[in-house]
N, CA, C and O of each residue as an XYZ file, in Angstrom:
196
protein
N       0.812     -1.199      0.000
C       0.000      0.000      0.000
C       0.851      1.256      0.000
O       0.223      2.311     -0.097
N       2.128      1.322      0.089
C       3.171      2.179      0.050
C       2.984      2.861     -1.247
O       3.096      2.321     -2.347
N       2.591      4.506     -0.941
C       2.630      5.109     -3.089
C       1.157      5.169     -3.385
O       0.651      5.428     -4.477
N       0.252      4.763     -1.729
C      -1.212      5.225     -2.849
C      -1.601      6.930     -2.742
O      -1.338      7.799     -1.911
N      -2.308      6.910     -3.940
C      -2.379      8.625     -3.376
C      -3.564      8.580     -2.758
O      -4.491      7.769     -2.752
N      -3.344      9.667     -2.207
C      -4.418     10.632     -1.104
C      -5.424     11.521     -2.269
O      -5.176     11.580     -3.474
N      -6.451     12.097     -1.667
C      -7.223     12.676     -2.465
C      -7.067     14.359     -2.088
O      -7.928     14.845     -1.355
N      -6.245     15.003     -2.469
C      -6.202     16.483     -2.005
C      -7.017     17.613     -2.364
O      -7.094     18.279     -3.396
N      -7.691     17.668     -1.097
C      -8.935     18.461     -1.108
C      -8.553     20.063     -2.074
O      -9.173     20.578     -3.005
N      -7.480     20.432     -1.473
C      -7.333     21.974     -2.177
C      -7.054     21.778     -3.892
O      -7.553     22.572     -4.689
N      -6.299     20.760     -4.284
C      -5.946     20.389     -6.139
C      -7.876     20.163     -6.477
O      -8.441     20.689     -7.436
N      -8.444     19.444     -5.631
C      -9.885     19.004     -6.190
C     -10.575     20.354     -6.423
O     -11.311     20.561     -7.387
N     -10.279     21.284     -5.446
C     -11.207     22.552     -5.585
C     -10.343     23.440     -6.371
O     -11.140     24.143     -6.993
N      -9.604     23.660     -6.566
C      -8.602     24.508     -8.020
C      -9.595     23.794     -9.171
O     -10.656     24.205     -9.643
N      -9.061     22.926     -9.361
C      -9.520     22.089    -10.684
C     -11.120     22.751    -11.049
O     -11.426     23.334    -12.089
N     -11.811     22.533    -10.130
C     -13.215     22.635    -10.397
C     -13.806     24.016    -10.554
O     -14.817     24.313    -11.191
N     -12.763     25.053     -9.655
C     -12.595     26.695    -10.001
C     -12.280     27.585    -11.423
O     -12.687     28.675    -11.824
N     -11.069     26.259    -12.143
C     -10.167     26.425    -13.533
C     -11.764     25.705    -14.143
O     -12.442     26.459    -14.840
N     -12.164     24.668    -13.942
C     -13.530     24.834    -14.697
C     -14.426     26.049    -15.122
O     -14.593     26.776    -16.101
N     -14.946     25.860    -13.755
C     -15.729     27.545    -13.538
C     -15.324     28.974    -14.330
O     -16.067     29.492    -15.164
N     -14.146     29.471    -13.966
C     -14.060     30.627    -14.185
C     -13.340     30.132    -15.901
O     -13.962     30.889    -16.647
N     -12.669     29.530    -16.541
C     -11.692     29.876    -17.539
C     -10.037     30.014    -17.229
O      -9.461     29.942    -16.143
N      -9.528     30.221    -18.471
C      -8.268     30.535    -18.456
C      -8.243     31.772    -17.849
O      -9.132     32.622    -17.879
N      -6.874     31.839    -17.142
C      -6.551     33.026    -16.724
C      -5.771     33.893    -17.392
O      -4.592     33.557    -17.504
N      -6.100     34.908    -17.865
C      -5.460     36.195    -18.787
C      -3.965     36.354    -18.246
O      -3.463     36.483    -17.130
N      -3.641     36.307    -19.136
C      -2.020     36.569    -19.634
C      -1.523     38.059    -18.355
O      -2.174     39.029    -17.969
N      -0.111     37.590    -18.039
C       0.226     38.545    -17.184
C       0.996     40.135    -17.949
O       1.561     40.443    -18.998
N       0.694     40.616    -17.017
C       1.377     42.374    -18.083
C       2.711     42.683    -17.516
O       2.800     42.802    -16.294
N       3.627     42.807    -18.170
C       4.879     43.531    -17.947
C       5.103     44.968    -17.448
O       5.105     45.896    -18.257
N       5.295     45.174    -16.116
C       4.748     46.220    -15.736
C       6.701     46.619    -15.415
O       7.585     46.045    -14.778
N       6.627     48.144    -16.432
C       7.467     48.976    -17.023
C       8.170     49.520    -15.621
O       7.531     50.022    -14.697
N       9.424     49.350    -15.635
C      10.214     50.030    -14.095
C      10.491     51.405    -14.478
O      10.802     51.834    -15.588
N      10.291     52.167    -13.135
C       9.865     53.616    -13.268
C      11.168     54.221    -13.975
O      11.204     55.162    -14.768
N      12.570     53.200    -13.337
C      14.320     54.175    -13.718
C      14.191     53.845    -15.450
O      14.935     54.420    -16.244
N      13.309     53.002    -15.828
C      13.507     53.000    -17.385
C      12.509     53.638    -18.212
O      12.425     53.362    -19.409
N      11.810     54.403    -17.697
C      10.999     55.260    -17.949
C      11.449     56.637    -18.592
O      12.116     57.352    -17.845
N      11.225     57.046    -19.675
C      11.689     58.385    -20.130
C      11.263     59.552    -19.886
O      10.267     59.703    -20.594
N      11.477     60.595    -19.202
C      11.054     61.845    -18.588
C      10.113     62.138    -19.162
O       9.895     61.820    -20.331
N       9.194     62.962    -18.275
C       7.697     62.816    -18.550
C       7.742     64.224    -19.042
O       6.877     64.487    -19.877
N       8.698     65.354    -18.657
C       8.926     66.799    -19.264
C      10.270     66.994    -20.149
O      11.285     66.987    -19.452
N      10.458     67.141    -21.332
C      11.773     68.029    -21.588
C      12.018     68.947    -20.257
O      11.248     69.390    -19.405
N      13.590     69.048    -20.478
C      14.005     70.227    -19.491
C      14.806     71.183    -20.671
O      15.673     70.880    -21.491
N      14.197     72.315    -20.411
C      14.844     73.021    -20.965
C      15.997     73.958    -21.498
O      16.762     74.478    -20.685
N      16.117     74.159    -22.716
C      17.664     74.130    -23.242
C      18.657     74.823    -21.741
O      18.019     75.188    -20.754
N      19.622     74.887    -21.748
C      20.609     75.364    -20.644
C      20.681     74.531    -19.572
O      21.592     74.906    -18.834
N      20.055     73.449    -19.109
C      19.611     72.798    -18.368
C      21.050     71.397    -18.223
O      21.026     70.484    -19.048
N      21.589     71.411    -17.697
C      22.634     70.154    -17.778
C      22.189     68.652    -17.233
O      21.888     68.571    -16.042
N      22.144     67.677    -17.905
C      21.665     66.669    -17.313
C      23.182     66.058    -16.281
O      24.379     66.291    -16.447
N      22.511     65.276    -15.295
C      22.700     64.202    -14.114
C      23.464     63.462    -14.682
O      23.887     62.456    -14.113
């Protein structure tokens, strides 16, 4: 009897949820702020950092 499986209550209720609702929508690449390009020109005379 060594190796039988168990019946796991939480995989049984996922499963039957992934029924219910559908696939789950694709995740979004959410843009890091330091690679972000300035939201104002600075103007001419202005020395950048």
């Amino acid at each position: 009897m060594a190796g039988r499986k168990k019946f796991d209550e939480g995989k049984g209720v996922r499963e039957i949820a992934r029924e219910r609702v559908g696939t789950v929508p694709a995740t979004k690449v959410i843009v890091s702020k330091v690679k972000k390009p300035p939201k104002y020109k600075k103007p001419p005379g202005e020395e950048k950092e």
